[in-house]
C-alpha positions in Angstrom: -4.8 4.3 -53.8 -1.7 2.4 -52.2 0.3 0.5 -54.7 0.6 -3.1 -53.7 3.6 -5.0 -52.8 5.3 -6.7 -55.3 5.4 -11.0 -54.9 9.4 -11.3 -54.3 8.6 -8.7 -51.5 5.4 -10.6 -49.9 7.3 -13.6 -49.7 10.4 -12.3 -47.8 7.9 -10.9 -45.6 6.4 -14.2 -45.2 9.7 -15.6 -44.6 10.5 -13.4 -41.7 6.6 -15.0 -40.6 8.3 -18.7 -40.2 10.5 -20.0 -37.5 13.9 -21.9 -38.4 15.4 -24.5 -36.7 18.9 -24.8 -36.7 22.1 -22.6 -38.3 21.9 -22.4 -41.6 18.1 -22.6 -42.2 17.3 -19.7 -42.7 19.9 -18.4 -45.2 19.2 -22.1 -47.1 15.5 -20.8 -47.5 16.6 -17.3 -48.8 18.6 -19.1 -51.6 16.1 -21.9 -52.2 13.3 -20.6 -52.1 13.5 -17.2 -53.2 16.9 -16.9 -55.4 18.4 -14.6 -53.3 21.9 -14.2 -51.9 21.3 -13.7 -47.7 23.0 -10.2 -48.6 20.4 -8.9 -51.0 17.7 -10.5 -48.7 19.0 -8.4 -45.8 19.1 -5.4 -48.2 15.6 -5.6 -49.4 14.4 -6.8 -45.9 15.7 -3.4 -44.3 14.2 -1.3 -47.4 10.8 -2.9 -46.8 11.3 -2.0 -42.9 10.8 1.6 -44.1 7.7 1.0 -46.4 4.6 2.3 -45.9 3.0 -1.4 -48.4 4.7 -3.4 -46.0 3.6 -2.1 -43.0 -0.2 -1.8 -44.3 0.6 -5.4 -45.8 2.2 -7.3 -42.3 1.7 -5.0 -39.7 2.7 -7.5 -36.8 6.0 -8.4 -38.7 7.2 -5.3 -39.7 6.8 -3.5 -36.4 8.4 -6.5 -34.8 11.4 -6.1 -37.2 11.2 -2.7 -37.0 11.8 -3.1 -33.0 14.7 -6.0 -33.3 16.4 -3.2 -35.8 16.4 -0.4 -33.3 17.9 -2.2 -30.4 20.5 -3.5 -32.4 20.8 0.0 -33.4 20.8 1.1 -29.7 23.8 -1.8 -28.8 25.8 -0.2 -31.6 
């Protein structure tokens, strides 16, 4: 059996769920709400993109990330 995501990694995936409103939002919410700098948050973001758990855990969120990813790969 699959091996479950951790809790810091459900909830950045449940951050990339929400909408922000404004500059700045976002990042505020990485630091607030999970203690993160918006460089590590990134980091583990893109590591999750490639996980099997978080694709069986958000399915809708991580193939939508996985889509924004490759055409910003494609513009590079």
């Amino acid at each position: 059996m699959q091996e479950q995501l951790g809790a810091r990694e459900q909830a950045v995936l449940a951050l990339e769920r929400r909408g922000f409103s404004g500059p700045g939002a976002k990042e505020r919410a990485i630091r607030e709400e999970l203690d993160l700098s918006p460089f590590h948050y990134y980091q583990l973001l893109n590591a999750l993109l490639d996980d099997p758990r978080a694709l069986a855990h958000d399915p809708v969120t991580v193939n939508r990330l996985r889509r924004v990813r490759e055409s910003r790969r494609g513009e590079r």
